[in-house]
N, C-alpha and C positions, 0 to 999 in steps of 0.2 A: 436513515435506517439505523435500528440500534443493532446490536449483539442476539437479541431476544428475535429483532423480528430475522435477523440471517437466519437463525436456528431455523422458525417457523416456514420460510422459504425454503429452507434445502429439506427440514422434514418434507413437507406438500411434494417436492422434486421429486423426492427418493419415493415416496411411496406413490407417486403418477407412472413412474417409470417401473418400479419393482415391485410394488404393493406395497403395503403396509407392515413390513416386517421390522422396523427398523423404530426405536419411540423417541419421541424429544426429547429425553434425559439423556439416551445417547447419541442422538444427534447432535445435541449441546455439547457431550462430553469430545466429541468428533472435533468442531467447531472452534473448543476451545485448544484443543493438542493443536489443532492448525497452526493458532493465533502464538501459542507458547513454541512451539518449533521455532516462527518467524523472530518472535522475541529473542533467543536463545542464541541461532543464527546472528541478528543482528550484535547480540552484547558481545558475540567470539568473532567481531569485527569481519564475518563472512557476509557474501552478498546473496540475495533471495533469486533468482527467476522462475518466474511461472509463465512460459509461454502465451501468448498471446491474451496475456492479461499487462505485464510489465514487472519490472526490477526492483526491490529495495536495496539501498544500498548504504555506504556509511561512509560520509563526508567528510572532509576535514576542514574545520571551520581556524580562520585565521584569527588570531590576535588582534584585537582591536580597541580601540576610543569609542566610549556610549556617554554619553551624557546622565547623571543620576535624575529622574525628572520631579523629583520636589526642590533639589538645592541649587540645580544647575550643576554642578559640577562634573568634569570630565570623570569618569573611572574606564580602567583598563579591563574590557575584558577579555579571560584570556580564552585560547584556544583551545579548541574541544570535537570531537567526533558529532557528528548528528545524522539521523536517517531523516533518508530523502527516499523517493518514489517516483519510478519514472515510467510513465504508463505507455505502452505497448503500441504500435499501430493501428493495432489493429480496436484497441479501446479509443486508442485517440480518434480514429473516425467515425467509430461507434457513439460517441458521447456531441460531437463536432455536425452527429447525422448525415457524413459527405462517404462517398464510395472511398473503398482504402486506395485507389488507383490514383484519387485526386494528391493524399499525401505522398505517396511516390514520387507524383510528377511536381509537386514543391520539393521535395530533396534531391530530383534530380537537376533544380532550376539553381537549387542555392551552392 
């Protein structure tokens, strides 16, 4: 799914539910404040949640040995923040197709 077809889905949403008050150019413009909030959040090293969808967040990536892969040669690379996503229960059974009770009753086994 790109950017374009989100738009087109939350337009078709919004005006099933509300009518048609609302056009693609500002649904897009909606869309993209979303996306640039989450951007902005993430670069001021804060964390996202949106309930029952899941969390971004910003990781700290350790210092490390990579291999260059034309010369072979070891290089260091160094450590750095990265965003990660950590999806929700309630997506994760959503996505998995199992009752969200079944992931319960694996967290309560582990």
């Amino acid at each position: 799914m790109t950017k374009a077809d989100l738009v087109e889905r939350v337009t078709e949403q919004i005006a099933r539910t509300a009518g048609p008050m609302i056009s693609k150019k500002d649904c897009s413009r909606v869309v993209d404040a979303f996306l640039d909030a989450i951007k902005e959040a993430l670069h001021q090293q804060k964390n996202i949640e949106v309930r029952g969808f899941g969390t971004f967040k910003i990781r700290q990536r350790k210092t490390r040995m990579a291999r260059n892969p034309r010369t072979g040669a070891p290089v260091e690379v160094s450590a750095r923040p990265v965003p990660v996503f950590k999806p929700s229960k309630e997506l994760r059974a959503l996505v998995a197709d199992i009752p969200i009770e079944e992931l319960e009753d694996e967290a309560e086994d582990a």
